[in-house]
C-alpha positions, 0 to 999 in steps of 0.5 A, a space after each residue: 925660316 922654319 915657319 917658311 919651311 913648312 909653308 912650302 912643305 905643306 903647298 909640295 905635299 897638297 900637289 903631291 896628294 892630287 897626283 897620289 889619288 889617282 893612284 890610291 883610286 884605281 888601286 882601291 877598286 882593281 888593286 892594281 898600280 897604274 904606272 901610266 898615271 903619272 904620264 897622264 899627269 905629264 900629258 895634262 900639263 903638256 896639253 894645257 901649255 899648247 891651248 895656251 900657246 893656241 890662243 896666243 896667251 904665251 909669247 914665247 916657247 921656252 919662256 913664261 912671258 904672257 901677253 898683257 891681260 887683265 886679272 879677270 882675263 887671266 882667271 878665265 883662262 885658267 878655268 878654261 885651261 883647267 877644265 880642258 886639262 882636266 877632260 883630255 885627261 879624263 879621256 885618256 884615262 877612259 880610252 887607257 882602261 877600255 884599250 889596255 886594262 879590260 882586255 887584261 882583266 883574267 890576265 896575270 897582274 905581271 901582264 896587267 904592270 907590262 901593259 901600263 908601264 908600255 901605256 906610260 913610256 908610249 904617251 911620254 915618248 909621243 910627248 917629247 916628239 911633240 914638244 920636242 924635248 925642251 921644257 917649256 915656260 909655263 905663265 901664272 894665270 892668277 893674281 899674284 900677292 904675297 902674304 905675310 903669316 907667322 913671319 912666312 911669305 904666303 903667296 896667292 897661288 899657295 893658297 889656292 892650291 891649298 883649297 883646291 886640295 881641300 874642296 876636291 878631298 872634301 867632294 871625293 869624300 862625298 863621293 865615296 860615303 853620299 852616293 850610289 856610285 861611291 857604294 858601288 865603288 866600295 862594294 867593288 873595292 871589297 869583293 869585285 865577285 860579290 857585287 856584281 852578283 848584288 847588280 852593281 856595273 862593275 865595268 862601269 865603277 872601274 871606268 868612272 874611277 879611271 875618268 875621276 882619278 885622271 881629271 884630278 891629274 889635270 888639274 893638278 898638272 896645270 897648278 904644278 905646272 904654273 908653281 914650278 913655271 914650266 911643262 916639260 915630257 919628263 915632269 911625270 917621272 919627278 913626281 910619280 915616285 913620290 905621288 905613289 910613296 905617299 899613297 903607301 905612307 898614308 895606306 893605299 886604297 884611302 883617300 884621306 891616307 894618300 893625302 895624310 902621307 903627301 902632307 907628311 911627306 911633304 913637310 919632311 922633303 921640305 924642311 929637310 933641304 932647308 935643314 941638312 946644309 946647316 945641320 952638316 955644315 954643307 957636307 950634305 947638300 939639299 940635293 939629297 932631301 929626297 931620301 927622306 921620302 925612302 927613309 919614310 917609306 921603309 919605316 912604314 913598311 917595316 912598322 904599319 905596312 898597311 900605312 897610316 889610315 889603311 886596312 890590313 891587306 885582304 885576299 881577293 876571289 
């Protein structure tokens, strides 16, 4: 059971680490918190769930059926799907920083909270107009198999969410230390003034981030949106607090951080639900696993507030 538990905490904790980049990404460069990410999330999962519906690969609206396809038809849709996704996201990322975050660039950050927090509550209202409030069946479109390691059932889907979480660390990574638009990145990160002096396109750094961080939503939206089997206008909330406790676990404004303090707490939600029922004798149920993440919270506020693999806080000109 352990070892099963683990598996599932690790697959929880590599969604929650592509959602949590984007938090992490725009709060390195503008240190500021981007409450809308989590509604461009929900607004990749609801996009990718109509184009399917659009080339009649769902059958049904509330259901997860598919038509009869082939694994090979099946692997392009997703790709296709993915890659959709992943610019509309990109676009409403691009279109949220030029339309609501520029214009508040010398405005007080409370102005800059009230903005996003109205960019969110705005794409999540549209959505339930949209969809109409109900969650909609969302189908797997890749090859279903199921492995067994260490006496755990490890499915293919897992596996693949495990190394897109990998490869796109791996290409953030390069991103951020092998090129020139990572040295901007940084140089903005660390003194926004003091860049644009040395030349570096500060508004340009700040729209790519806000480009990267929301197409890395749009692909995590559709490989959450085929693990847990449904899109529904809601699902940004029941992942933005946990997306944003992890970036703050792992130090806010570090990519490995964010995806170190998903993991972590991941495995504790995890193995926790699994746990709490039998340790108590049913007194607490799994329902209330998601204290774990609050408790983890609180220690590292109290202990490293800069998280794991974060810096000390500087002040900024």
């Amino acid at each position: 059971m352990l070892a099963q538990q683990i598996v599932n905490g690790l697959v929880s904790g590599c969604i929650i680490a592509l959602i949590a980049l984007g938090y992490t990404m725009v709060y390195g460069v503008m240190r500021m918190i981007n409450f809308a990410h989590a509604s461009i999330f929900m607004s990749g999962s609801m996009f990718a769930w109509f184009m399917l519906k659009g080339l009649h690969v769902i059958e049904g609206q509330l259901t997860s059926e598919t038509v009869e396809m082939s694994s090979t038809s099946k692997i392009l849709v997703f790709l296709l799907v993915s890659v959709a996704a992943a610019a509309f996201c990109a676009l409403l990322g691009l279109a949220l920083e030029r339309l609501a975050y520029r214009p508040l660039q010398n405005a007080s950050r409370l102005s800059v909270v009230i903005a996003a927090m109205a960019a969110g509550m705005t794409m999540d209202n549209v959505a339930m107009l949209v969809s109409g409030g109900s969650a909609k069946g969302f189908p797997m479109l890749l090859p279903s198999k199921t492995f067994t390691v260490a006496g755990a059932n490890v499915t293919s889907l897992q596996i693949f969410i495990g190394g897109i979480t990998i490869g796109i660390l791996l290409l953030l990574t390069f991103i951020v230390h092998r090129t020139y638009m990572g040295r901007a990145i940084r140089a903005v990160s660390e003194d926004r003034a003091a860049a644009s002096l040395m030349g570096v396109n500060v508004n340009r750094v700040i729209q790519v981030v806000f480009i990267l961080g929301p197409a890395i939503a749009g692909i995590s939206a559709v490989l959450y949106s085929m693990y847990y089997g449904q899109s529904v206008y809601s699902m940004g909330s029941q992942v933005a607090t946990r997306a944003w406790i992890a970036a703050v676990v792992g130090g806010i404004g570090s990519i490995r951080g964010s995806v170190a303090g998903a993991m972590l707490l991941g495995l504790m939600e995890t193995i926790g639900s699994g746990y709490l029922p039998l340790l108590t004798n049913g007194v607490i149920g799994s329902e209330y696993s998601k204290v774990f993440a609050l408790i983890l919270l609180m220690l590292v506020l109290l202990f490293r507030p800069q998280g794991l693999f974060g810096e000390p806080i500087k002040g900024r000109s």
